[in-house]
C-alpha positions in Angstrom: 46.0 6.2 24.2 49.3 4.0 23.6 48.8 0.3 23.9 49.8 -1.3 26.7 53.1 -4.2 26.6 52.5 -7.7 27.8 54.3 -7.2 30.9 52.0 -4.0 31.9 48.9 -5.7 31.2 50.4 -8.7 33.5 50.5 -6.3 36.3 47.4 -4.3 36.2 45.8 -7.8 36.0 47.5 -9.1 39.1 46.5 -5.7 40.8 42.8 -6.4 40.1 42.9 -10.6 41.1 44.3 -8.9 44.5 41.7 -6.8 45.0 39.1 -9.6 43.6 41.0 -11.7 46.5 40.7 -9.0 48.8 36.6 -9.0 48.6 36.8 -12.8 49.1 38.2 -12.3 53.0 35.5 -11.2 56.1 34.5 -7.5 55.6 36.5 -5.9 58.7 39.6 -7.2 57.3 39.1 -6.2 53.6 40.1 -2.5 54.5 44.1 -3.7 56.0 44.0 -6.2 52.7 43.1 -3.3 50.7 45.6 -1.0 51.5 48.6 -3.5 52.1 48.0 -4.0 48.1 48.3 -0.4 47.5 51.0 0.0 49.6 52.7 -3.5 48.1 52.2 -2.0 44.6 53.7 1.6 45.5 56.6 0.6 47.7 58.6 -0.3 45.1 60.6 2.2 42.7 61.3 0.3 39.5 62.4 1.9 36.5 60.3 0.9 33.4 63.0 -0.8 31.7 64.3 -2.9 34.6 62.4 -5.9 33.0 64.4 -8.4 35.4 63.2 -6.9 38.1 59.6 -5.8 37.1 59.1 -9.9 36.4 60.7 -11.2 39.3 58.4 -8.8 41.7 55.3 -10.0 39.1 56.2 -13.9 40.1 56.2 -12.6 43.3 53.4 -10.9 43.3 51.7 -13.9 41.9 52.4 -16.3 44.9 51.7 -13.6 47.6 48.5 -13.6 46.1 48.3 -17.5 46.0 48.7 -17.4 49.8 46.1 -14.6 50.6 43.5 -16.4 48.6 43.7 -19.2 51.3 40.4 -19.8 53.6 42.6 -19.6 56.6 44.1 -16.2 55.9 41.5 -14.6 57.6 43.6 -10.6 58.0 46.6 -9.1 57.7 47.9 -6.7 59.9 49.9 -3.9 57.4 
């Protein structure tokens, strides 16, 4: 199995916090969280070696995730 970059692990990290964030809101919301993550994570077509855009979505990612994992985001509507 070929080791993963720095940038990939980044990534499949910030996929797991959102589903670790996702477990954190009430249970008949956790299904729309759960799949607006997948569908966040899938949406986007980025070549491998687009490293611009690959850590521009990751910051991204990152403070989407900062402002689910507020108490008063209680659901999301995907």
């Amino acid at each position: 199995m070929a080791r993963r970059s720095g940038l990939q692990q980044q990534i499949i990290n910030l996929y797991r916090e959102c589903f670790r964030a996702a477990k954190e809101k009430p249970v008949d919301a956790r299904p729309r969280f759960q799949a607006f993550i997948r569908q966040e994570f899938r949406k986007h077509d980025i070549r491998k070696n687009d490293f611009a855009t690959i850590e521009y979505m990751l910051r991204k990612g990152e403070r989407q995730l900062k402002t689910y994992r507020k108490p008063t985001m209680k659901d999301i509507h995907v």
